[in-house]
N, C-alpha and C positions, 0 to 999 in steps of 0.2 A: 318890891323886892322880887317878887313871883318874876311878873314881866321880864325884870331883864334877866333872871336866870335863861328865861324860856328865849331873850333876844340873841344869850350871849351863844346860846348853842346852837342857835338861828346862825349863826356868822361864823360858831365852830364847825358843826357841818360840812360845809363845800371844801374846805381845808382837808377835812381828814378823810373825805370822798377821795378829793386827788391826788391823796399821798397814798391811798391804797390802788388808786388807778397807774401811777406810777411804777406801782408794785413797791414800795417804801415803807413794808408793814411797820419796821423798827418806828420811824418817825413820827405812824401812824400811831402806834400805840401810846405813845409816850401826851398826844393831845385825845387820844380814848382815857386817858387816865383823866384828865382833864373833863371831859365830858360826863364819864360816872360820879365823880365830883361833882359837875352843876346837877345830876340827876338826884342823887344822892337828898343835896339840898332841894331841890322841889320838892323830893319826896316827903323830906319829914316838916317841909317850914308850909305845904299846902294843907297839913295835918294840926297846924300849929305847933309842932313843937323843932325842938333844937335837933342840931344832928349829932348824936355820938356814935360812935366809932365801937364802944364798949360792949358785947352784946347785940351788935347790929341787928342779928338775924331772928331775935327776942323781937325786939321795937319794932325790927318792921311787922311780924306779922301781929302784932299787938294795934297796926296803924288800920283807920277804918278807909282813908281816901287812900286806890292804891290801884294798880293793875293788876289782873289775875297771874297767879305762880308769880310774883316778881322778886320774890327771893332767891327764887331758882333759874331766873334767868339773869338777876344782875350775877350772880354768883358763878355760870357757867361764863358769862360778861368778861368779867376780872380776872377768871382764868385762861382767854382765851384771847389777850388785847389786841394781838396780831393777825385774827379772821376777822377778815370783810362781814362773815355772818355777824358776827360781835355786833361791828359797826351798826350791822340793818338792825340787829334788835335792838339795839339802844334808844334807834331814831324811834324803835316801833314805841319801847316804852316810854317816849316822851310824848308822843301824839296819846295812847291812853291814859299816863295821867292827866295831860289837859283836859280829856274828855271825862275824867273820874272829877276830877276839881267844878269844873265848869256845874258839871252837876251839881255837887256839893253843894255849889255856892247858890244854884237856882233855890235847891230844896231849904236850902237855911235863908233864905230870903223870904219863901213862902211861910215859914215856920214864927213868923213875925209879926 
């Protein structure tokens, strides 16, 4: 499940680059909404648990696999779906949960 979140934003990516190179921030945003969504799920399904909606900003900081401040950046994120910046931090925080996960999963391997 992990993987093709991590594929499917692989393949969203180039899409919402060149809607913002176009300068098409509207259309842009509308697949950043899209992409905090797969983010969203990585974040809480490589923690094991479900995503809710409810309290978001409780659960995240309650989660151990995570990126530094990523509350406060998905949240300027979603406030902000029409900066390019947006865009780059998004990508940023999915390259560190991989690296936060990837870990994880070293350490719980070792742990065995």
């Amino acid at each position: 499940k992990i993987r093709k979140l991590i594929k499917e934003w692989q393949e969203l990516k180039p899409a919402i680059s060149g809607l913002f190179g176009e300068r098409k921030a509207k259309d842009a945003s509308r697949l950043m909404t899209k992409g905090c969504a797969l983010f969203l799920q990585f974040l809480f399904w490589s923690n094991g648990r479900p995503v809710c909606m409810e309290g978001m900003e409780e659960k995240i900081d309650e989660l151990q696999v995570k990126p530094v401040n990523v509350g406060e950046r998905l949240q300027f994120i979603l406030s902000h779906l029409k900066l390019y910046h947006s865009f780059l931090q998004l990508g940023e925080l999915f390259v560190e949960q991989e690296k936060a996960y990837a870990k994880y999963l070293v350490i719980k391997n070792r742990a065995f």
